[in-house]
N, C-alpha and C positions, 0 to 999 in steps of 0.2 A: 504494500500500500504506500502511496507517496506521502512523503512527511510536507505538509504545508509551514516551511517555517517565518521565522519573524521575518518583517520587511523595512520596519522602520526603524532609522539609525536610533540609539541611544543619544542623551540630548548633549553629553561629552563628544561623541565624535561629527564631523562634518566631510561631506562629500567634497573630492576633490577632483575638480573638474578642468584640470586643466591638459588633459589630453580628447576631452569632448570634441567628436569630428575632426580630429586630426587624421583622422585613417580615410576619411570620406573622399578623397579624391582617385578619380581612375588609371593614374599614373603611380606603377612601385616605386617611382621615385620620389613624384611628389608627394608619394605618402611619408617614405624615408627623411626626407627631407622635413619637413614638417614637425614630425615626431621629434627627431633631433633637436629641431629649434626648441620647443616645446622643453623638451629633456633638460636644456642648459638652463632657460630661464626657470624652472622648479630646480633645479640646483642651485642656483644663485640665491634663490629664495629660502629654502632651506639649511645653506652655511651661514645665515643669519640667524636664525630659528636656535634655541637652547638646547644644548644635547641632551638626551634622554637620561632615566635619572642610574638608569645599570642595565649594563647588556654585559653578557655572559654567555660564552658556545661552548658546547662538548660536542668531544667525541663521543658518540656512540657504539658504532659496529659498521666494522668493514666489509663488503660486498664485491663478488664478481659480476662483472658487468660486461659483454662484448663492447669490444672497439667498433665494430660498425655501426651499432647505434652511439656509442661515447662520441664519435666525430664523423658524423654525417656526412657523409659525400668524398672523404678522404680516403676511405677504406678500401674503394673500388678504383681509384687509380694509384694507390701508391702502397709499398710496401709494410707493413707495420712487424716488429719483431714480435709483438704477441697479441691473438686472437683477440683477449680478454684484459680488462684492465684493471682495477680494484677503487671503485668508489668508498670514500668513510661521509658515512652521515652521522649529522650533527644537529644539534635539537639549539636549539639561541630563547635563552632566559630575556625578557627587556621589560624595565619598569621604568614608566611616566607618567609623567601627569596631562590627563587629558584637556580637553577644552575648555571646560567647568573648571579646573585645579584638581581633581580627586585624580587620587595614586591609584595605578592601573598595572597589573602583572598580566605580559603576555607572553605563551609559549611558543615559539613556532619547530615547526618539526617535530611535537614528542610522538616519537616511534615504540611501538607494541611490538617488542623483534619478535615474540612469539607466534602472535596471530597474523601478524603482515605474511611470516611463510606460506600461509593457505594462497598467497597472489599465488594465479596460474604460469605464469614465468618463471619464478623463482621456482616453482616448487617442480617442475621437470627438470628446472637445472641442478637443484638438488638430491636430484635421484642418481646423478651419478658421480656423488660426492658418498664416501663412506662415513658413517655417522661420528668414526671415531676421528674423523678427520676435520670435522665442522666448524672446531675451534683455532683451527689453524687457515681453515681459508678464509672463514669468517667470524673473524677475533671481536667480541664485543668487550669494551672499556669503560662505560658507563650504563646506567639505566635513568628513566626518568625521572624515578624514586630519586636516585644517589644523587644526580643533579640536583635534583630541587632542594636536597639534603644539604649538600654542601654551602646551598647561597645560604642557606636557613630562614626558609621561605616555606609559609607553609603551604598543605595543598590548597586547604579554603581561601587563600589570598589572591588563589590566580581567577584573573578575570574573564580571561579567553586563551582559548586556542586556535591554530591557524596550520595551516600548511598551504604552499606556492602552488599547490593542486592536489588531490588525493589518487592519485597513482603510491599502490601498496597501501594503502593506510587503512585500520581498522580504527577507530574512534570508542566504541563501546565501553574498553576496560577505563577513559577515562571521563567520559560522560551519562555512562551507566545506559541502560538498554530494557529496562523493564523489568530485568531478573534480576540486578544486581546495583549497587550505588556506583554510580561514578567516584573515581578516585580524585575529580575536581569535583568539589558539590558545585560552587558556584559556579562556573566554569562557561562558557557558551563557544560554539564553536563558530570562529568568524572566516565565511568561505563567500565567493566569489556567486552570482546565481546562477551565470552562465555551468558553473561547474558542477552544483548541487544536480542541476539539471538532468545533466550528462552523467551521473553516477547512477541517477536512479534508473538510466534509462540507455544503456551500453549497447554499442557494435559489436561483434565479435573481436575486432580491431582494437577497441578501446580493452574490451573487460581482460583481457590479458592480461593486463595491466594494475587490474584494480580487484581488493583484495574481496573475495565473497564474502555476502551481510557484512562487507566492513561499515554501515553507516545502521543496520538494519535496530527496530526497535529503540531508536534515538528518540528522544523525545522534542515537538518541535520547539517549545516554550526555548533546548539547550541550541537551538541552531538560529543563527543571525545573518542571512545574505545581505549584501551590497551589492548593488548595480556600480559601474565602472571602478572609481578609484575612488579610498576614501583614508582622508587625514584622521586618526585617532588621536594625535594632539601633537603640539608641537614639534617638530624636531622627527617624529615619526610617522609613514605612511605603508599603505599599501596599495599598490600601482596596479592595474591593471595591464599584466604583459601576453596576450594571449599566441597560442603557435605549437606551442609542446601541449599546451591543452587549450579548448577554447577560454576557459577560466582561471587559467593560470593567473596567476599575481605574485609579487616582489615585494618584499620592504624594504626598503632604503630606514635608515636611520641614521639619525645625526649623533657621532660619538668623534671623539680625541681625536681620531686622522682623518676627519673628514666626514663623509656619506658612505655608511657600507648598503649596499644595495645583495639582496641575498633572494635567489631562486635556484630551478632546474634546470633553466632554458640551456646553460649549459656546465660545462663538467669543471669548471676550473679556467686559469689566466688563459690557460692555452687553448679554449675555444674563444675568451672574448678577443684574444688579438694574438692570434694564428699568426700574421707575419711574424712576430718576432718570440715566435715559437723554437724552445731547444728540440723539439722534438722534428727531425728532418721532414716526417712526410706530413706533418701540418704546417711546418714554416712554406716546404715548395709547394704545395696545396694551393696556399693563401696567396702567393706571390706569382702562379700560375694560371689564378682563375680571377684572382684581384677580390677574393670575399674578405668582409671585416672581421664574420664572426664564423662557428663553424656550430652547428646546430648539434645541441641532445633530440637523436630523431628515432626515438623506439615507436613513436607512435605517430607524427607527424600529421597530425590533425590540419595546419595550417602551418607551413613553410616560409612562406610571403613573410605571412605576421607574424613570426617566430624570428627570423632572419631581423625583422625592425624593432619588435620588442627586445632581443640583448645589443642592439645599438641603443635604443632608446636607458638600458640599465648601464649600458658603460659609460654613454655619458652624464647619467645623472649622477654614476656615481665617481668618476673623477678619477687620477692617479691613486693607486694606491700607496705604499710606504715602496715599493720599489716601480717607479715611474713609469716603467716600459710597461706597465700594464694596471689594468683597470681594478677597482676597488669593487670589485664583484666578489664579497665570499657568499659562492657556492653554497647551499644546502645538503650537498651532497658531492666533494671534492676529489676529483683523480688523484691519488696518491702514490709516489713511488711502494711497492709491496717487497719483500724478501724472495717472493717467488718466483718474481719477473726481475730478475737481477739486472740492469742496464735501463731499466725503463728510470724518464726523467719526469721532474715537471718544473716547469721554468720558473715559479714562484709559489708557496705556499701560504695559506692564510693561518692553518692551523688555528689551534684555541683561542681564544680572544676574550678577556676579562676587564671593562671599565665599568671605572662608579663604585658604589657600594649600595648592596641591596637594601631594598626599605622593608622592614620586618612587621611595621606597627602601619594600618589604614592612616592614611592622613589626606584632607580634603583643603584646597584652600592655593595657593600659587607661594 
C-alpha cells in the first residue's frame, strides 16, 4: 500500500529555489551552463552563511563494487587493472540551527549493513564470496549505534534522517515499521518526492538496486518529502541533483574548508575531475572525450542530468584542501583496498570531525 506522506515543510526549514527552471531549456548546454551559473552564485551565498554547528563522518563498511559502473563510460574503452573497486560508506552526523534558531541533529547515510544485504545486487554478489571470508572483503568499522555513541548524542535528539537516494537502504530498524520502535523515536525521514515515488513503484532496472520492504510498514506521520531543493537553515542545504536517480539530492554544508557538498553521483575526486586523475584510464578518458565528470552509472536513470548535476556539486562546492580537485566528499568513496595492490586514488576525504556536538535541545540563535 502507498505510504501518503507529509508534504508541508516544517516552519524551520525553507524551500530553496534557486535552481527552479534552470534545466528548462532545450539545449544540454544551455542547460549546463545555466546550472553552473546558478551553482556559483549559491556558493557565494553560502561562504557567507555560519557554518553548521558539528559535522562528523565515519567510516562504516567497505564494499565491492565493479569499475564499470564506479566510472561510466571508461571501462569500455580503456584498460582498468581490476574489475572491481572497493567503495567505504560513511554515514555524516551535522547539527544546526534551523530557520526559527532551534538545534536540529541530522543523519545522512545511517546504513542497516544487515538488512541493506537482502538489495538484489549485493546479494548475488555475495554468493560467491565464502562466509568466512566477508570480513575481509567487506571490513565494517563502525555502526550507527557506535557513531552516535561517540558524539554523545542521543538517539531521541536526532531530528531527521536523509540519504542522497535510497539505493540499498532499509529504513525500518530506524524509524520503526509497525512491529517494532524505531531506534530514532523522533526521527522523520527527509527524502526527495520524486524518489519516495520511485521506490514504491520500481523497474526491474531500478529494484536491483533497492533493498526489498526497505521502506515497507513506515509510518507516514515519520516521512517528510520536499519538492526540488530545500535550505534546512543556515549554512546547510539539500540540493536537488537528479541523474543517478530521478531524486537524488546533495548536501552541501558550510564547515572550516569551505562547502562540502556530499552525494553518489559519483565515487570520489576522480570522477569529479577525471582530467587530473592519477588513475591513467580516467585521466586519458577525460582528456580524450573532453568530459568534466565521469558518472556513478549502475543505474543510469538520467545521464544528461546526472553529467550537470556533479558539475553543478563541484562547483558549488569549490576547491577542496588539495586544489586540483573539488570539495565533493563522496557518501560512498573509492578507496585504495589491500587486495587490489596498485590501485590509486588521487585524493582522499577520509573522516572528517568539526565543531563540537550539542548534547542539550536548545532553541533560540
Amino acid at each position: 500500500m502507498t505510504i501518503q506522506p507529509s508534504v508541508a515543510l516544517p516552519s524551520g526549514m525553507r524551500a530553496l529555489t534557486d535552481f527552479d527552471q534552470a534545466r528548462d531549456a532545450a539545449s544540454p548546454q544551455d542547460r549546463l551552463r545555466e546550472v553552473r551559473r546558478r551553482a556559483q552564485a549559491l556558493r557565494e551565498r553560502m561562504l557567507s552563511e555560519p557554518e553548521v554547528l558539528f559535522y562528523r563522518s565515519f567510516d562504516l563498511i567497505r564494499a565491492p563494487y565493479p569499475t564499470y559502473y564506479a566510472f561510466t563510460g571508461v571501462f569500455a574503452q580503456h584498460v582498468f587493472k581490476f574489475p572491481l573497486v572497493h567503495l567505504l560508506n560513511r554515514l555524516f552526523v551535522v547539527q544546526y540551527l534551523d530557520h526559527e534558531g532551534a538545534l536540529r541533529t541530522l543523519m545522512l547515510s545511517p546504513t542497516d549493513h544487515d538488512a541493506n544485504r537482502e538489495t538484489p545486487f549485493f546479494k548475488r554478489l555475495a554468493k560467491g564470496i565464502p562466509p568466512a571470508l566477508n570480513g575481509l572483503v567487506a571490513p565494517k568499522y563502525n555502526t550507527v549505534e557506535s557513531a552516535l555513541a561517540q558524539c554523545g548524542i542521543d538517539p531521541s535528539q536526532v531530528d531527521y534522517i536523509s540519504y542522497d537516494h535510497l539505493h540499498t537502504q532499509d529504513v525500518r530498524r530506524w524509524l520503526g515499521d509497525g512491529r517494532r520502535a524505531g531506534y530514532f523515536p523522533n526521527a522523520r525521514l527527509l527524502v526527495h518526492r520524486q524518489e519516495w515515488a520511485c521506490t514504491q513503484a520500481l523497474l526491474p532496472v531500478q529494484a536491483d538496486w533497492y533493498c526489498p520492504n526497505g521502506i515497507a510498514g513506515i509510518a507516514a506521520e515519520k516521512v517528510l518529502c520536499f519538492d526540488g531543493s530545500v535550505s534546512l537553515g543556515p549554512g546547510l542545504a539539500l540540493v536537488h541533483t537528479p541523474g543517478h536517480t530521478e531524486g537524488n539530492h546533495s548536501m552541501a554544508a558550510r564547515v572550516p574548508d569551505g562547502i562540502r557538498v556530499t552525494s553518489e553521483n559519483g565515487v570520489g575526486v576522480d570522477a569529479y575531475e577525471p582530467v587530473n586523475s592519477r588513475i591513467n584510464a580516467v585521466r586519458r578518458y577525460a582528456q580524450a572525450t573532453g568530459v568534466e565528470v565521469i558518472l556513478n552509472g549502475n543505474t543510469l536513470e538520467g545521464s544528461n542530468d546526472q553529467y550537470i548535476s556533479m558539475v553543478l556539486e563541484k562547483t558549488l562546492a569549490g576547491p577542496s584542501a588539495n586544489a586540483a580537485y573539488p570539495n565533493c566528499a563522496t557518501s560512498s568513496e573509492r578507496t585504495p583496498f589491500w587486495a587490489f595492490p596498485g590501485d590509486v586514488a588521487s585524493h582522499l576525504f577520509g573522516e572528517a570531525n568539526f565543531g563540537q556536538p550539542q548534547r542539550q535541545p536548545r532553541v533560540g540563535a
